[in-house]
Structures are given as C-alpha cells and as structure tokens.
N, C-alpha and C positions, 0 to 999 in steps of 0.2 A: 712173792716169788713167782716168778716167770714160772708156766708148765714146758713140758717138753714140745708142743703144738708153737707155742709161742715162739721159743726158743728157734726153732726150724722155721719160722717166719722172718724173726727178724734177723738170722744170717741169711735167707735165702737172697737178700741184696744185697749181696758180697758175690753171690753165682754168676751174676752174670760179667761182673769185672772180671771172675775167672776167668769165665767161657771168653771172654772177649780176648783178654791177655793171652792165654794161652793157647786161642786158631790164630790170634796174628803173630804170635813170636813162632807158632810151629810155619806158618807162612813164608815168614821173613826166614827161617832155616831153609824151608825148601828153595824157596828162587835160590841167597848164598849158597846152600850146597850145588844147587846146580850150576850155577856159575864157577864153583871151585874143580867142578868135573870138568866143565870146558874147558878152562884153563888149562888144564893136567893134560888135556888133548891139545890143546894149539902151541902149546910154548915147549921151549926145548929143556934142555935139561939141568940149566940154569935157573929157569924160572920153575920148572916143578920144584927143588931144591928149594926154592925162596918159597913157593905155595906149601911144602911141609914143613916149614919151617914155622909158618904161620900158623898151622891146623894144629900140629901141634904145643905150642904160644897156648891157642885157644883156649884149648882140650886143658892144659894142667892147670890153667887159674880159674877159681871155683867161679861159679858165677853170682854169688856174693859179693865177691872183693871186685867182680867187674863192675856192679851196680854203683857198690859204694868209689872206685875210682870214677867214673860218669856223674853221680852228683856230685862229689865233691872238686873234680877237675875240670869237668868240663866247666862250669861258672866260671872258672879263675880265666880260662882265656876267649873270656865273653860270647859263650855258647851256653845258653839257659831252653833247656828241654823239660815241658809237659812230664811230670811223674812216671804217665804212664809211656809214655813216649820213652823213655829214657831206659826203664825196664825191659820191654819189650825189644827195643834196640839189643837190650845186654842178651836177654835169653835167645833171641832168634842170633843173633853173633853167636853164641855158645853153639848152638844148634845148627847152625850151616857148619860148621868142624868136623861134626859127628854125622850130620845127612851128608855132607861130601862124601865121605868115608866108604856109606855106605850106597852111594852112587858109584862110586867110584869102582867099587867092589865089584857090583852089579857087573858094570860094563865090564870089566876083568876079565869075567866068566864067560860071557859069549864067545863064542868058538871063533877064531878069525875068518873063518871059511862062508861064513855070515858075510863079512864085510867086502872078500875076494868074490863072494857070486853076487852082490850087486854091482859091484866095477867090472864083472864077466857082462853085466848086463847093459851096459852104458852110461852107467849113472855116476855122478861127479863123486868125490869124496862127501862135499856137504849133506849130496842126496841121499848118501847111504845112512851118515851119523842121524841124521832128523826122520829118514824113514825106514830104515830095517833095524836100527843101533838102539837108539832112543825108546820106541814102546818095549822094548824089550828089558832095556835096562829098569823100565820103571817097574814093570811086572815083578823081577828077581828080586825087587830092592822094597814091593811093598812092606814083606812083615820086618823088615829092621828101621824102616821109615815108621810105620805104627809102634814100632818101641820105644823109636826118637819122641816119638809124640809125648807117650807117657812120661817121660825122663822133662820134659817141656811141662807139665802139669805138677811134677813133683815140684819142679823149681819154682812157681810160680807164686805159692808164699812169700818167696823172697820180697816180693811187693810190699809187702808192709812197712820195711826197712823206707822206702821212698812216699809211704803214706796213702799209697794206692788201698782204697779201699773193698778191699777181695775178703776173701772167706776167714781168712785166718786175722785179718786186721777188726774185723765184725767182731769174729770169738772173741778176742782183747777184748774191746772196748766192753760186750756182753759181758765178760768176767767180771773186770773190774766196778761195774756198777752192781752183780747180780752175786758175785764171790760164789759162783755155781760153776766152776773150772772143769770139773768132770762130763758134766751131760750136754756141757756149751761144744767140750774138744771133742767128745763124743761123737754128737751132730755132726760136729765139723769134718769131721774124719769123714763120716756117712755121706756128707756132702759130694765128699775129694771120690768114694768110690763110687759113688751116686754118676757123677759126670765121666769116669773114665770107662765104666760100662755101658753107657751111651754112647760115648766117642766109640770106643772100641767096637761095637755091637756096628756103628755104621761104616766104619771103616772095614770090617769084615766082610760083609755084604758087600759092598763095595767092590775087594776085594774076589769075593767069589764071583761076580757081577762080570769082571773085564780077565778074569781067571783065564787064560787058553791052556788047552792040555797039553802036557810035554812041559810043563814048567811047576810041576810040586817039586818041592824042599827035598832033599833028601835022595 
C-alpha cells in the first residue's frame, strides 16, 4: 500500500496538466472576452443582439456537454483536435462568455465624463477606448476576472472525460490499482486547493501591485 508521501508524488504529475490547462483556457477567456467587449463597443444594435445572443448560448450549456459535443463532432466533419487542445478550446469558450460579462461591466461603470474629457482633449475616439477606457476597465474588472479563474480551475477535471491526464484522471487510475479512494480524493482535493491559493495569492499581489486609489470595491 502506497503511503500518503507516495500517493502526493504520484499525483503531483497530474499538477502540472492542471496548471497548464487551466492558465491557457483562463488565457483563451481573456483575449475572447475581450474581444466580445470590443464588439459590444463597435457594432450596432443588431450585432450586440447577435453577441447576447451568443454569451448567453454559452453561459447555459455546461461545459461538459461542450467537451463532449467537440470530441465527438468535431471528428465527423474531419477536424481531429489534440485532447488537450480540444478541452482547453471548450473551457476558455466557456470563460470568454463570463470574462466578457465581466469586461463588459467594468467599462459600464466608468463615468462618461472619462470618455467626453479626452475628446475635450483632442484625442480620436480609439485614443481614448486604448488609453483612458481600457486600463481602467481592467482594474474594476480584476476581482471578477480572479473569480473567473477559479470557476476555470473548478472545470478543469472535466479533462479526464477526453483522457487528459490532470489530477483527477491520476486519482482514478491511483484508485483503481490501490482501492485507496479516500486519501488518493483527499490529496487530490489538497492538490485543487494547493494551486488556487497559489494562483489566487499572485493574482492578488498583482492586483495590489497596479491597484490606483479611487478604485476600491465598494
């Protein structure tokens, strides 16, 4: 019987499919969400219509049943995507719906008087969205962007389903040869809080790091 020492050895090669999986599916949310903000800024009211239309689409189908529609549909009209490739595709698609949202938000709240005193100033419209609009929006939008993350980390099990082998696909197989299911999901759990109070811990910092005052919560 595996000890407890062991056991956290040989999941910890599962850690890094995690860590891998889930900074590039939180990646692939931020660029899409920000891309779904621009949108909602350039297009009229037709096309924002069709971009809710979409976010929401996103939003209500689990990202389970996204994974599982991706391997199994995508092959039928001869598109064959890498495991993790195909995962990562689904959870950062999930995740730019919900960072749009919260981009989107972001920008919402800046006062328009923002936007009227750099065109007081001579600056084009683009000038203002990339230099007075934009750092600001990311600032209001960090802690629901660090939530998104977490919600990316929760989902990232789902990998096991496409054979990626991450933390939870480790504990199986650890189970099944070791019939030790409690201190294997134990671990594994310890694992999953192990990494998010890492993430979180630099993301905070971070956070306080590019913080200007006049922008707390609340």
């Amino acid at each position: 019987m595996p000890t407890y020492l062991e056991i956290l050895k040989l999941l910890s090669v599962g850690v890094w499919n995690t860590l891998l999986l889930t900074l590039l599916s939180a990646a692939v949310g931020v660029i899409g969400g920000t891309a779904l903000t621009l949108a909602h800024v350039v297009t009229g009211r037709t096309g924002r219509a069709i971009l809710r239309g979409f976010v929401y689409t996103v939003q209500s189908v689990p990202s389970l049943v996204l994974i599982f529609m991706a391997m199994f549909g995508l092959p039928q009209i001869g598109v064959c995507l890498p495991p993790m490739i195909t995962v990562i595709g689904c959870l950062g698609l999930v995740a730019s719906a919900y960072m749009g949202e919260v981009l989107r938000g972001a920008l919402n709240s800046i006062d328009d008087t923002q936007r009227e005193a750099g065109l007081s100033l001579g600056m084009s419209q683009g000038r203002v969205f990339w230099s007075v609009l934009m750092p600001q929006m990311w600032r209001l939008s960090a802690p629901g962007l660090i939530n998104e993350f977490t919600a990316v980390l929760k989902s990232s099990p789902f990998a096991y389903i496409a054979g990626v082998p991450e933390i939870l696909k480790e504990a199986q197989a650890l189970t099944a040869v070791t019939s030790r299911g409690l201190p294997v999901y134990t671990i594994a759990a310890l694992l999953f809080l192990a990494i998010y109070l890492v993430c979180n811990g630099l993301f905070e910092t971070l956070y306080r790091r590019f913080h200007l005052p006049g922008f707390e919560e609340g």
